[in-house]
C-alpha positions in Angstrom: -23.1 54.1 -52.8 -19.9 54.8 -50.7 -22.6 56.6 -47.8 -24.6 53.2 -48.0 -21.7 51.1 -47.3 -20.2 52.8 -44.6 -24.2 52.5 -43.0 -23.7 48.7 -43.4 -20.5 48.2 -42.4 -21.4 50.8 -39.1 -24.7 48.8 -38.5 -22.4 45.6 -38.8 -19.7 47.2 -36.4 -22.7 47.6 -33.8 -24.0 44.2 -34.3 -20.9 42.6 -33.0 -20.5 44.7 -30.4 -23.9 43.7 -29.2 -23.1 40.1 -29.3 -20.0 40.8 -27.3 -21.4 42.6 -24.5 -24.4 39.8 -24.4 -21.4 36.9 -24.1 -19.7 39.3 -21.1 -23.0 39.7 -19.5 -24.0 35.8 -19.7 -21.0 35.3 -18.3 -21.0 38.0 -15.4 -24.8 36.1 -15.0 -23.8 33.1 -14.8 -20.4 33.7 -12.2 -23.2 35.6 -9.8 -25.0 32.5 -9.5 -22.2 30.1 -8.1 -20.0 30.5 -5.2 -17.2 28.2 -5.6 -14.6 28.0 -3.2 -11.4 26.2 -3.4 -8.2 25.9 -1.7 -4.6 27.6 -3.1 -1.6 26.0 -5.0 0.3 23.3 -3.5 3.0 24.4 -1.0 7.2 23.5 -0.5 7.8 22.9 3.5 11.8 22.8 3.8 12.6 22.0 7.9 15.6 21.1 9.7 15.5 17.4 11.0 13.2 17.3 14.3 11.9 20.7 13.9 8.2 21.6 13.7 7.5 24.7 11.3 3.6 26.5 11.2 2.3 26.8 7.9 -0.4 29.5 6.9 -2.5 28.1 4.5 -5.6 29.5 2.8 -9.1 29.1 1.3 -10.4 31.1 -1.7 -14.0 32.2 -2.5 -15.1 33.5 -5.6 -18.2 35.6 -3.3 -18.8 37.1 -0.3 -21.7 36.6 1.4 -23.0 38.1 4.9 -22.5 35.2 7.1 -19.2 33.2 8.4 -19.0 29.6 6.3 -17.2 27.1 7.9 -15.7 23.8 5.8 -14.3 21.0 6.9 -10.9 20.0 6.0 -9.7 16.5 5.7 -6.3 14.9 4.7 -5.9 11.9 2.2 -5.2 8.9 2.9 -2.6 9.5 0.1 -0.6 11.6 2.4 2.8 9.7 3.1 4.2 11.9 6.1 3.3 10.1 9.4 0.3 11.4 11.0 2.2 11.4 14.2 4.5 14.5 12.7 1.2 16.7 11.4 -1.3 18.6 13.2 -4.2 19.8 10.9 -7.3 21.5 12.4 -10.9 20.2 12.1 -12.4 23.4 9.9 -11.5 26.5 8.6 -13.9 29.7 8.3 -14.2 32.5 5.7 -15.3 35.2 7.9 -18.5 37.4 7.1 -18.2 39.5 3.7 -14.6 38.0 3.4 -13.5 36.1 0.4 -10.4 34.1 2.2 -10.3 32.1 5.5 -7.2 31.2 6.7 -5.6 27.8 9.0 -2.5 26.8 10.2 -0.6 23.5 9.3 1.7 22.2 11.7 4.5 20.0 10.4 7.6 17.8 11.8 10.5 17.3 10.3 11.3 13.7 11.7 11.4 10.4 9.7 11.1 12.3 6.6 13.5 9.8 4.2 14.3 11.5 0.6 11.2 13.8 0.9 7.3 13.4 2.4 3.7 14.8 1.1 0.7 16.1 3.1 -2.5 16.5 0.9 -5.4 18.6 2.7 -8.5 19.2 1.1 -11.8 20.2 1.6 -15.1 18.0 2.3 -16.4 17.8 -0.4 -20.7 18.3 -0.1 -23.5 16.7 -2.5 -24.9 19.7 -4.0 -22.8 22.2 -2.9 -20.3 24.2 -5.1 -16.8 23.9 -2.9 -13.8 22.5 -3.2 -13.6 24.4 -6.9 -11.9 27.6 -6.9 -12.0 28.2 -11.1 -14.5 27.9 -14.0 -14.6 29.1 -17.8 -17.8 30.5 -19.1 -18.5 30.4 -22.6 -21.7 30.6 -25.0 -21.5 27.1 -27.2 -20.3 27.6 -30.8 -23.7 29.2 -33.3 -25.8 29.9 -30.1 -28.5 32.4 -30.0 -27.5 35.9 -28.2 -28.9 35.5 -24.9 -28.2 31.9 -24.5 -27.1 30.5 -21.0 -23.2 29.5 -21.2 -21.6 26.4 -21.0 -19.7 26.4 -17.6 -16.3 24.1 -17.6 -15.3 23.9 -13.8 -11.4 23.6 -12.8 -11.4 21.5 -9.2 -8.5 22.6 -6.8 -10.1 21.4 -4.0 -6.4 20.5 -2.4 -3.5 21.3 -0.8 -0.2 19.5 -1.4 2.5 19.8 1.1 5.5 19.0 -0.1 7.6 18.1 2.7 11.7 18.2 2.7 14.9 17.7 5.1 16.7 21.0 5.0 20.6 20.7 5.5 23.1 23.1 6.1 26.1 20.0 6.0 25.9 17.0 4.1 22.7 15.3 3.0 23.3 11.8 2.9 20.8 9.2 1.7 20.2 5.9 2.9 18.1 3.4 0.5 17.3 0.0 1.0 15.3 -2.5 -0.7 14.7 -5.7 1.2 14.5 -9.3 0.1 11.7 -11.7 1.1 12.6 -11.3 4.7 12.6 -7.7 6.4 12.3 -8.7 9.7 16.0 -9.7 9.4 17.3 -6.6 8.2 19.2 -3.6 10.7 21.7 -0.9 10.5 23.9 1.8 12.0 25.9 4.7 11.0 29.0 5.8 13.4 30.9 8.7 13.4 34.9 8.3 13.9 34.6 8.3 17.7 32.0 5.4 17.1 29.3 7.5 18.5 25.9 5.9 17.4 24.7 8.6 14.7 21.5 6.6 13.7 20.4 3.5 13.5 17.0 1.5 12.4 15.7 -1.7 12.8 17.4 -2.5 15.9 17.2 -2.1 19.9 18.9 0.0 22.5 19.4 -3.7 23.7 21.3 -4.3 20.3 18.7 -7.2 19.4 17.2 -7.1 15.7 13.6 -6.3 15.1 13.9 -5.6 11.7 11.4 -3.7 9.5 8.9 -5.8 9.1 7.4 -4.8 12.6 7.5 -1.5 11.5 5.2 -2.3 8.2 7.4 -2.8 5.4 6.3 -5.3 3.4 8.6 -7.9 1.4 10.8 -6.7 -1.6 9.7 -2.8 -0.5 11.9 0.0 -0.1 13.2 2.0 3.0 14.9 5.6 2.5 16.1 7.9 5.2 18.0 11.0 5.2 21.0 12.0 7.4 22.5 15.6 7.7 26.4 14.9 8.8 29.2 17.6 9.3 32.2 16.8 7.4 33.9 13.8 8.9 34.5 10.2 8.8 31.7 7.9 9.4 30.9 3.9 9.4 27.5 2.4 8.0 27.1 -1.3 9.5 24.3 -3.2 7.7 23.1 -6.3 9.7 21.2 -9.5 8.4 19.7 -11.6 11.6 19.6 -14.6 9.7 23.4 -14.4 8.3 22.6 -14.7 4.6 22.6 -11.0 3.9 19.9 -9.7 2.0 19.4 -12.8 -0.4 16.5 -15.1 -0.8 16.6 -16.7 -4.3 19.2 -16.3 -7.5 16.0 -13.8 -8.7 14.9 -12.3 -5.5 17.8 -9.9 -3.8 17.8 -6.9 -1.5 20.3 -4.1 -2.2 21.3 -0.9 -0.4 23.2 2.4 -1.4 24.7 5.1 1.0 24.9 8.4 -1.1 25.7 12.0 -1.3 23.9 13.5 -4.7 25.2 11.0 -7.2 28.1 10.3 -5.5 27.9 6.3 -3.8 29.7 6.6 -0.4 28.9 2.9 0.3 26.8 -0.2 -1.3 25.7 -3.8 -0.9 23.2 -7.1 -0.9 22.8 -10.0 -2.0 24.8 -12.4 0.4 26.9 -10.8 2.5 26.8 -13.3 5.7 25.7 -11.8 9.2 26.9 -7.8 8.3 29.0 -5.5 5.8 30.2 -2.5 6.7 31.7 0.5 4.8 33.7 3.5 6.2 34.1 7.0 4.0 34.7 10.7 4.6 32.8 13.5 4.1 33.6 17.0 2.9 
């Protein structure tokens, strides 16, 4: 009895192991018969203010095959760094019996407020398996040995740049949020010698433009970011119409000048043709 049951629970034994290697060998089956190719994890660009910084950035095949393959790359419209501070080029290649191709980002660090994205992807194609870098094979739950897996696919087909000031003084943030009107709305920071640090929404002839000319829209906010040696410095807000930022009792513009948590000056609402607010930094 005890030599019959160690025959069944052998014979059992080598049953399973059957149906294991017959799932791995489904699967192996069904990975040689797609070539996905997808892009690599999102990246962290840190540059100093003005400077541009080359980014090596890479695409990932799951095969190699015995000709180059070129894909095009394209950035979304979702992308909120200015396209005047990227350069992206038109394709990359994964060379001949390679499995990674390889481009180059170029990025700016100008205008870049409290932080900016670049998203670059691949072009996606109808019927063509790229812009997918993963995939899970699996037999479905009670299926035959020998059955074709489910496939689940995992889509990375981009690349997010996530784009920030670097600072080696003080990183200062300005934020406004405008009223109904914009167009009236200027500012400048001074250092103690009054030197003109930085300025927006205004003229070298002094004359408001406002932001509405540059595309903000009403009740939308602006945020820039300043990197200042220790020091004292003045932040002049202006209001061309000499209300301040106020429109109605329920619609008011605000504005805070800050370093981390710490509010080195802050306004709106009606505060006639300007306010201005001198502190020091560390």
């Amino acid at each position: 009895m005890k030599f019959l049951k160690s025959k069944f629970l052998y014979a059992a034994f080598m049953m399973l192991t059957l149906a294991f290697v017959s799932c791995e060998e489904d699967v192996a089956t069904g990975s040689s018969l797609k070539d996905y190719v997808g892009m690599e994890p999102s990246k962290y660009v840190g540059i100093p203010q003005n400077e541009t910084v080359t980014v090596e950035s890479k695409v990932y095949a799951t095969n190699t095959v015995d000709v180059d393959r070129t894909f095009a790359l394209v950035v979304d419209p979702a992308s909120t760094h200015n396209a005047s501070y990227y350069t992206v080029p038109a394709t990359v290649t994964i060379p001949a019996g390679e499995k990674i191709g390889v481009f180059q980002v170029g990025i700016t660090g100008t205008n870049l407020g409290s932080g900016k994205n670049l998203i670059v992807g691949l072009e996606q194609l109808p019927g063509v398996n790229q812009a997918v870098s993963g995939y899970t094979a699996v037999l479905p739950a009670g299926a035959p040995l020998g059955a074709y897996p489910d496939v689940t696919v995992t889509k990375t087909n981009q690349i997010v740049y996530t784009i920030e000031e670097t600072c080696d003084f003080n990183k200062v943030v300005l934020s406004i949020t405008f009223d109904n009107y914009p167009e009236e709305t200027a500012w400048e920071l001074y250092d103690s010698s009054l030197n003109l640090v930085a300025s927006g929404g205004i003229d070298g002839a002094g004359t408001i433009t406002g932001y509405a000319a540059l595309g903000f829209a009403d009740r939308s906010t602006f945020t820039t970011n300043f990197c200042l040696p220790s020091g004292q410095y003045t932040f002049a807000i202006y209001d061309d119409y000499g209300d301040g930022m106020y429109t109605s009792a329920t619609v008011s513009g605000n504005y805070t000048v800050k370093l981390g948590d710490t509010v080195l000056a802050s306004g709106g609402g009606d505060f006639g043709a300007f306010q201005e607010t001198t502190f020091t930094l560390p």
